[in-house]
N, C-alpha and C positions, 0 to 999 in steps of 0.2 A: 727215623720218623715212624711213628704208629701207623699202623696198615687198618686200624679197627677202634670206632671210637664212635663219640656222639656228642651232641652239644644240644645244650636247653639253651632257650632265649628267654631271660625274667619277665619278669611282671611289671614288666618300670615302661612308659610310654614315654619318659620327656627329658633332657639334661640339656640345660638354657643354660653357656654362658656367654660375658661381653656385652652384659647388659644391667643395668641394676637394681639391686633383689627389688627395692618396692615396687618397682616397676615394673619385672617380671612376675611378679608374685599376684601383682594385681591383676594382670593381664589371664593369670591360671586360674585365679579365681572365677573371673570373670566367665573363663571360654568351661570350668567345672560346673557353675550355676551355686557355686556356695554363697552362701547367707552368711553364715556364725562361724568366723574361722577363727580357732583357738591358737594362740601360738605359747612356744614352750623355747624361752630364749636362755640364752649365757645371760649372768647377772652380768656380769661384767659389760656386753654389750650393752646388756639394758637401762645399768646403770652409771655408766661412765661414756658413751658413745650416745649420738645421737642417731645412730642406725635402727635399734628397732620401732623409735616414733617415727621415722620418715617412710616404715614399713606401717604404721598403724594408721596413720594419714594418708596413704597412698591407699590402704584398703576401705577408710570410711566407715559408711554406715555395717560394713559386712565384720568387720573387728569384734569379736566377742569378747573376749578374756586374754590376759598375759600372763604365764608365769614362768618364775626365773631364780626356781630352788633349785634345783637338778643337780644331788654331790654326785662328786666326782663316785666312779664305778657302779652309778643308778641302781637306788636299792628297791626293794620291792615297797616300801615304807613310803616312797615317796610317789610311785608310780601309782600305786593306788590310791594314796591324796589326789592326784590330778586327776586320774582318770572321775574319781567323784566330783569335782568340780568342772569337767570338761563337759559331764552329760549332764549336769544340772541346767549349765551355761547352752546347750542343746548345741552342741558345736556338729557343724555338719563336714568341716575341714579340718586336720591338725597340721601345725605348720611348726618345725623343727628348725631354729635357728641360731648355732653354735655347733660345740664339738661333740664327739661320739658318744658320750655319756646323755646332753640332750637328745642326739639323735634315736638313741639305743631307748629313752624315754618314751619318745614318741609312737614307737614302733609299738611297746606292749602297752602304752595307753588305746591305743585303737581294741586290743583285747579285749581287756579290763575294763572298757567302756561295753562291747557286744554283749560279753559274760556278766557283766554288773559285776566285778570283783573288785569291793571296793578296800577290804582288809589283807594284809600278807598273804596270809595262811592260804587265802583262796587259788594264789596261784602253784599249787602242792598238784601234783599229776599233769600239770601241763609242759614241762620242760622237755628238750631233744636230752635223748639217753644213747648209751652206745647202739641201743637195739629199736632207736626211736627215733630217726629224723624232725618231725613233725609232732606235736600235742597235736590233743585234741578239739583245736578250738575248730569257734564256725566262721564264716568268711564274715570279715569285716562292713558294716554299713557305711563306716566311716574312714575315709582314707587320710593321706599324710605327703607334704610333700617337703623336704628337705633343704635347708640352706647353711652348707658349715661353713663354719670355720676353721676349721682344723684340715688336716691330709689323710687321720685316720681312715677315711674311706668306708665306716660302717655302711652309709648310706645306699650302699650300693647291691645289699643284700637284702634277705628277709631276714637274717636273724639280729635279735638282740639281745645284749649282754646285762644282766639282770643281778645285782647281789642279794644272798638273802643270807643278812647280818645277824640272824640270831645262830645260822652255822657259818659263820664268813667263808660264803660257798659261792661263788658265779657261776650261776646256770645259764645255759641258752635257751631261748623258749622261738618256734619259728612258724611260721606262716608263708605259703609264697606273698599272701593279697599285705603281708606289714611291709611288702617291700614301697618304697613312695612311689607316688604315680608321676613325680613329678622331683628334677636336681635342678637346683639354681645354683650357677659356680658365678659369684662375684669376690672378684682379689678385692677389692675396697675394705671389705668387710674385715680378711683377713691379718690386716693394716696390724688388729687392735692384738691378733693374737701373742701372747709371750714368745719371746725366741725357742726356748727351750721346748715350749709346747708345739711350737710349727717345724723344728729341726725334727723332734721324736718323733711329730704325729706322721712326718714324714717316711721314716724309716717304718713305721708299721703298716704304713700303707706298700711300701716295698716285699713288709711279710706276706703281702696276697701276694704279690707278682711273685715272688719267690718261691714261694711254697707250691704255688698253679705248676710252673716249669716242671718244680721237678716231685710232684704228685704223683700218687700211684695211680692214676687213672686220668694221664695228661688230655688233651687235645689240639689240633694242631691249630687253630683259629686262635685259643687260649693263649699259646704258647708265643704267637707270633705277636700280641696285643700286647700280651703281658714285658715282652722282651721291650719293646718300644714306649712304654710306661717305664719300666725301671731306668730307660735312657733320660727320659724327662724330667723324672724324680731328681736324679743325682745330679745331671746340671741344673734344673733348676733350686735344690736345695743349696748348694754349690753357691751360685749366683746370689741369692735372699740371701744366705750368710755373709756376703760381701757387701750386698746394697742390701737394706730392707725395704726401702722401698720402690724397687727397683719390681712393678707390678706387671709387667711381662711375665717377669721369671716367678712372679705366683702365679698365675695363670699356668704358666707352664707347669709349675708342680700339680696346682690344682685337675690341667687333662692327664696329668702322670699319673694319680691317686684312682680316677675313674678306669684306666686301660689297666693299671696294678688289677683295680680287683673285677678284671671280668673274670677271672677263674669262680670266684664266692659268687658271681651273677649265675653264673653257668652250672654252678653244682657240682665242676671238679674239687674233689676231697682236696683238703690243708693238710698240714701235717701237727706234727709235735710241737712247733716254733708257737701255731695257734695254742693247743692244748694246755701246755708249761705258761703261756703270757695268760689265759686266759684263770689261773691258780693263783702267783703271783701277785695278778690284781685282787684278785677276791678272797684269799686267803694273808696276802703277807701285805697289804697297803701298795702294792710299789704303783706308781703312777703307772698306767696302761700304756704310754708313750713312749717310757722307756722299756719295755719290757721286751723288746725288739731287736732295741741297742744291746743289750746285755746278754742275751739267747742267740739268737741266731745265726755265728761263728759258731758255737757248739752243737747247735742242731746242724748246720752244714756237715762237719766234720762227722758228727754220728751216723749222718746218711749218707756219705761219699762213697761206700760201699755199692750202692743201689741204685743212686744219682749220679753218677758221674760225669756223664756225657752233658747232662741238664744242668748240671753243675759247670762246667763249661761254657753254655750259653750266659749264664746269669753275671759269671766275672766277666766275659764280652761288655754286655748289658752294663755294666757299673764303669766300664773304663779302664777293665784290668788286665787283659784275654791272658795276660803269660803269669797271675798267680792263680791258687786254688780261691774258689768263691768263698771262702771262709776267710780267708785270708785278704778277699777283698773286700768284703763287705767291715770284715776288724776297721782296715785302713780307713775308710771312709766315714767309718763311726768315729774314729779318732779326728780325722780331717772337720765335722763338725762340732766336738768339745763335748759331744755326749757319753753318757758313765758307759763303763766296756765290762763290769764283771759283777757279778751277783756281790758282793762284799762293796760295794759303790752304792745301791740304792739298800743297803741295812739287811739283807737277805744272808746268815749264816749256814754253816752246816748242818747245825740241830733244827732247822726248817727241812733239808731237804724227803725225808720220811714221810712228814706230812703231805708234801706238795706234790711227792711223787703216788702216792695214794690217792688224794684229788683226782691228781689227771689221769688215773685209770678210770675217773668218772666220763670222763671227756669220748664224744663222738670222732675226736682229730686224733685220738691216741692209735685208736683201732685204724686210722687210715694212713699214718705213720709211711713213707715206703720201704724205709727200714725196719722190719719187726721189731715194735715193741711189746712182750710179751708180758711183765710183769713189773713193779713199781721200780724193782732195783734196778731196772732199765733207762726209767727216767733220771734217778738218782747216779746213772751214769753221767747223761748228760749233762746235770747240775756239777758236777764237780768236774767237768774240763768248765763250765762258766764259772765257779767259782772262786 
């Protein structure tokens, strides 16, 4: 156990669940004193669910605006559409209701609304760099509070994940104040999500817990949150692949997703797993959901070196204590029908050059606990995934 460590406590004041969004959301509003709350929904809920009118009816006269373009890996193109319509709309709330891509939306609309950055380009010097935790933004006027769907777990940090498609490049841009002031976990909602999208978004939410353990700069309150989330995750994914609507065991995933990522609340560094998923998406299309399922046995195995012992805890944590966590995290990917090798979601070997180039851009490379010191490093680990 570490003898010398530290812990931040985020910027998040509120996680409401077992209750339902409109009516917690109402209730936030209310006790915030917002007027204009702008919400930034999944089309799919918006359009096929009656979920976010019973959230627009529940808020009333305070409802300003809806919108529910958000593609998938939230591109800068889009984020500054809204952010110009969010401050026309004079929104004094922004309400995030779907998966990590709206969430990750919401987050730099609060920006792009303070900065008035209403075209791409504007957000060019504001991105985390390996030598830059933080841009240079100023603190938000406007805050945000979040309601997914998904297990991804962004919500639970300041940062978010950002494409800017004219270099199919995903940046991270961070703030402490974009973290929400405010999580509402309602399993209802999550009713509507795809299988595939609630299996994966699961497993990435497992990459916080995962990566925290066995982090170069672990902590023990981390360590001990995060092992009891990754418990949650795996039976309650477990269980949702058996019943779907079996809404305990979302709920259960949903408190597994929140303790997964107190390491990312905390500021203990991620690893490679982040780095590599975070290129993938933004460079080669792969859905963000999976990019967890397919990496992560080969980030294990590359850090096992390093990790060992944390590595230990994590296969406890998943149900496995007598294989290697690589080995049980494979099993369990297999256990729910999600893709296992880069050559499954379209990703070949004349990609790997590029992607291991990227992620020498990345701030999780340099935090790696297995030195990674140069691209042919990553390009290691792509080809045990591949």
């Amino acid at each position: 156990m570490p003898v010398v460590g530290s812990h931040q406590y985020p910027t998040m004041e509120t996680v409401i669940y077992g209750k339902p969004a409109a009516e917690a959301l109402r209730e936030e509003a209310e006790r915030l004193g917002a007027k204009r709350v702008y919400l930034i929904a999944s089309r799919t809920l918006n359009t096929t669910t009656d979920e976010i009118e019973r959230i627009r009816t529940a808020l009333g006269a305070r409802h300003a605006a809806t919108f529910d373009g958000v593609p998938q890996h939230t591109t800068r193109d889009v984020v500054t559409q809204i952010a110009r319509q969010a401050k026309d709309a004079q929104a004094d709330l922004v309400v995030a209701i779907g998966g990590g891509s709206v969430v990750d939306a919401a987050k730099i609309v609060l920006m792009c609304m303070e900065h008035e950055i209403f075209e791409p380009m504007g957000l060019d010097g504001f991105e985390t760099t390996p030598d830059r935790r933080f841009g240079p933004f100023r603190t938000p006027k406007v805050r945000m509070i979040a309601i997914p769907s998904t297990l991804s777990g962004g919500e639970y940090n300041s940062g978010a994940l950002v494409t800017d498609t004219s270099r199919k490049l995903k940046q991270i841009f961070n703030h402490p104040m974009m973290m929400p002031r405010s999580i509402i976990l309602d399993s209802a909602i999550t009713r509507y999500t795809p299988e595939k999208l609630w299996l994966g978004s699961g497993t990435r939410a497992m990459d916080h817990g995962i990566e925290a353990i066995c982090s170069s700069r672990p902590n023990v309150l981390v360590d001990a949150v995060c092992q009891q989330g990754l418990r949650y995750l795996s039976d309650g994914l477990r269980r949702t692949r058996d019943n779907p609507n079996d809404e305990a065991a979302r709920l259960s995933c949903q408190l597994g997703s929140w303790m997964s990522a107190f390491g990312l609340q905390s500021r203990v560094p991620m690893g490679a797993s982040h780095a590599i998923g975070h290129v993938l998406g933004g460079t080669c299309d792969v859905p963000h959901y999976f990019c967890t399922a397919v990496m992560m046995p080969s980030v294990l195995r590359y850090n096992r070196p390093a990790t060992e012992a944390a590595q230990r805890l994590v296969a406890a944590a998943l149900g496995a204590p007598e294989l290697d966590a690589s080995d049980a995290f494979a099993t369990f990917v297999a256990e729910l029908g999600l893709p296992r090798r880069l050559a499954d979601v379209g990703v070949a070997e004349d990609h790997f050059e590029l992607i291991g180039k990227n992620a020498m851009l990345s701030i999780f490379t340099r935090a790696n606990p297995q030195p990674i010191r140069e691209p042919g490093d990553i390009v290691k680990i792509l080809k045990l995934a591949a």
